[in-house]
C-alpha positions, 0 to 999 in steps of 0.5 A: 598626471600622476594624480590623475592615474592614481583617481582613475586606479581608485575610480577602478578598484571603489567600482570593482569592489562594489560589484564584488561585493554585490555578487559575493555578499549582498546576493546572499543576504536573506530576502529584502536585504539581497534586493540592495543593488550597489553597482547601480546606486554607484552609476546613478551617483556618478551620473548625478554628482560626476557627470557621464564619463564617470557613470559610463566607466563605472557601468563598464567596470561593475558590467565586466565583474558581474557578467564574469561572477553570474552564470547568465550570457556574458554581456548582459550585464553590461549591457544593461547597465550601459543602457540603463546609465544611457537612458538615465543620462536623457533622463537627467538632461531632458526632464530634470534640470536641477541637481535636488533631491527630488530630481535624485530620487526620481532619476534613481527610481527611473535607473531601477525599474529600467534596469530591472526591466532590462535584466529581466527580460533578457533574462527571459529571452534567453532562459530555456522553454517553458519559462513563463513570462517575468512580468506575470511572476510575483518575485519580479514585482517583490524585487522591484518594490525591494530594490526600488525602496533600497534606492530612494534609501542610498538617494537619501543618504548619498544626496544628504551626505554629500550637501553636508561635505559640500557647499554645492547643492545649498539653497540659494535665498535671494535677499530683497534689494532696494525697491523691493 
């Protein structure tokens, strides 16, 4: 019991420094260096390896700290977030079923554009008049390139470093039986 409180304490503190660290740090870094979306590699790597509690609290906790930290209406980032870790769980369930690299990449890229979409539109909808459309702005399509390839980077290496701790995503080579 004990054990269990103190990994759903660490759970809490390794999400909520990912958001923080996301608001305080990263979105100040210099141009392609900001597009790093933390929080989101985070849920997708919780989703992939952890299962959908796991990447549901995560998107919970990290939405709470970002929607408190940025100035836009409180929930939008929760909310997108949610959303994205829901349609990234059909996603996994529905197309992609097997737990390789590929279908990490592929499910990180989907989670990316989805919540890019999502933030920006509602973004949009309630920016005051006069905004122009996101889909027309370059800076929507630079920032999905940039965040698009900062995601295929941590799916790389998350997905390599964790076949190299665990025996759990090894290839299986049959070998031939007898009459074979």
């Amino acid at each position: 019991m004990l054990k269990k409180i103190a990994q759903i304490i660490f759970f809490i503190i390794i999400v909520s420094l990912a958001a923080l660290a996301q608001f305080s740090f990263i979105s100040a870094l210099p141009s392609f260096w900001r597009y790093l979306n933390l929080p989101l590699i985070l849920i997708i790597f919780f989703l992939f390896f952890s299962g959908e509690r796991a990447a549901f609290g995560a998107a919970l906790i990290a939405g709470f700290w970002l929607d408190i930290l940025f100035f836009n209406f409180f929930g939008l980032r929760i909310i997108t977030l949610l959303v994205t870790a829901w349609l990234a769980q059909c996603l996994f369930l529905t197309w992609l079923t097997n737990r390789s690299l590929y279908s990490f990449l592929i499910l990180i890229l989907a989670a990316t554009l989805v919540y890019n979409f999502l933030t920006a539109f509602g973004l949009f909808l309630t920016a005051p008049d006069g905004t122009c459309f996101f889909l027309i702005k370059e800076s929507f399509w630079r920032g999905l390139v940039y965040q698009g390839a900062w995601s295929a980077l941590a799916a790389l290496l998350a997905f390599n470093l964790v076949s190299v701790l665990t025996r759990r995503f090894r290839p299986v080579f049959l070998e031939k039986g007898p009459g074979l």
